[in-house]
Every structure is written in C-alpha cells, then in structure tokens.
C-alpha positions, 0 to 999 in steps of 0.5 A: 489770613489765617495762621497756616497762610501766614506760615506757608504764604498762602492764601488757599482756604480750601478744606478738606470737606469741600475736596471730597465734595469735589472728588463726589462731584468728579466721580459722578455721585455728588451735587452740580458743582454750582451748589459745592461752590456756594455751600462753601462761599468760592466762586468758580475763579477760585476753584481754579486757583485751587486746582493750581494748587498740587496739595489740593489737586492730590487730596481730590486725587486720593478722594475720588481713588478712594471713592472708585475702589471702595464706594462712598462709605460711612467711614470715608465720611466720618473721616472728613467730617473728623479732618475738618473738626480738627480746625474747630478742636485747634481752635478750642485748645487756644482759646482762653475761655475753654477749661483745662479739662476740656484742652486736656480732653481735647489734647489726648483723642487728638494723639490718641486718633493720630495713633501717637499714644504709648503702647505699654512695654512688650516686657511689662506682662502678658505678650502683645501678640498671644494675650498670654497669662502673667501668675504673681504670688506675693510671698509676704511682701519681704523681698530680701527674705529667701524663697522657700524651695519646693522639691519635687521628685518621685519616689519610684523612678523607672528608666526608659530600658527598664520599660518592657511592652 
C-alpha cells in the first residue's frame, strides 16, 4: 500500500492519466476501454470499485465536462501528463540519492506551478496593475544631509482677469 492509502485507508490506485482516458473513452474519442484497462494494469472489477469511489467518479466528471465544452486540447493534455508527474517529483524530493539542487529545483516549479510564490509588495515600486515608471536620484548617498530646494517661480505672473481675448 502506498503512503496517501496508508493515510486515507485506501487501496484506490487509480491516476489521474487513467481518469481522463476514461472520460476520452466516455466521451466517444478515446481507445475501447479493454486497451485503458490493460495499459494501465486493472481489471474491469477494479474499474468498478473505482466508480465507487466518488473522487474518482468527480475526476472523470470534470474530464469529460472539460472535453465537451472545450475539446481535447494540447493544454487538457499537458495538464494530465503534469498531475501525474507530480508522483514522480514526490518521489524524487524524498529520495536520498537525488542532490540538493535538484529537490531545490524541484521544491520551487512545484510552488511556482501551484501559484503559491510570492508576488512582490504592491508598495515596493511601479504599480502592478499599469506597469508605471519609479524615478531614483541618488543625491551622494548621505541620507541625513538635507535636500537641496529648487524654486521654481515665474518671473512674470498674469492673473486670469488680467487676460483679454
């Protein structure tokens, strides 16, 4: 049993490659489900636990919703192929032999494709949403020192009922 059914109590070992093959099969567009089941090492008694199982019942659900509004697209793919890889980057973070760097590596595209990295303070520069434009002048470095004023004001000043069109 592996570590997620020692933890639930379950014995499910369905993925979720094999779901959205299911869903493909379900929508009309994927292999007869004899090859699903064999590529995939289940017998049809086990899909029919599966379809007991309501998070596997809901995954095959949202494939083939998925596959009816939008079609079967690269993205739809690449999004199950990447769930599944998931296991194998599990796998790699815990095991001894990988190198730091590679659990490093593997640690940040994990929270970077989740959306869980930090976005930098909306005060900490140019505005998030318009891009804008952030000025520094350095005056020397010397902080306490004060700022040197510039004037501006115009020599010859007209006031607005002194204007005749």
């Amino acid at each position: 049993m592996d570590i997620a059914g020692e933890i639930l109590g379950s014995t499910t070992k369905w993925t979720d490659r094999f779901a959205f093959e299911v869903a493909l099969r379900v929508e009309g567009s994927g292999e007869p489900l004899q090859d699903i089941l064999d590529k995939h090492g289940f017998t049809r008694r086990d899909l029919k636990k599966f379809n007991k199982d309501p998070v596997f019942v809901r995954r095959v659900e949202a494939y083939s919703d998925d596959i009816r509004e939008n079609g079967i697209t690269f993205k739809m793919k690449a999004k199950a192929q990447a769930e599944e890889l998931l296991t194998t980057s599990w796998t790699l973070i815990h095991a001894d032999s990988t190198s730091p760097a590679v659990k490093a590596d593997l640690i940040k595209s994990t929270v970077k494709w989740a959306g869980l990295e930090v976005k930098p303070e909306a005060d900490s520069g140019a505005s998030i949403a318009g891009g804008g434009v952030t000025i520094t002048i350095d005056m020397g470095g010397k902080t306490d020192a004060p700022l040197p004023m510039v004037d501006i004001t115009p020599d010859n000043t007209t006031q607005i009922g002194d204007i005749d069109g």
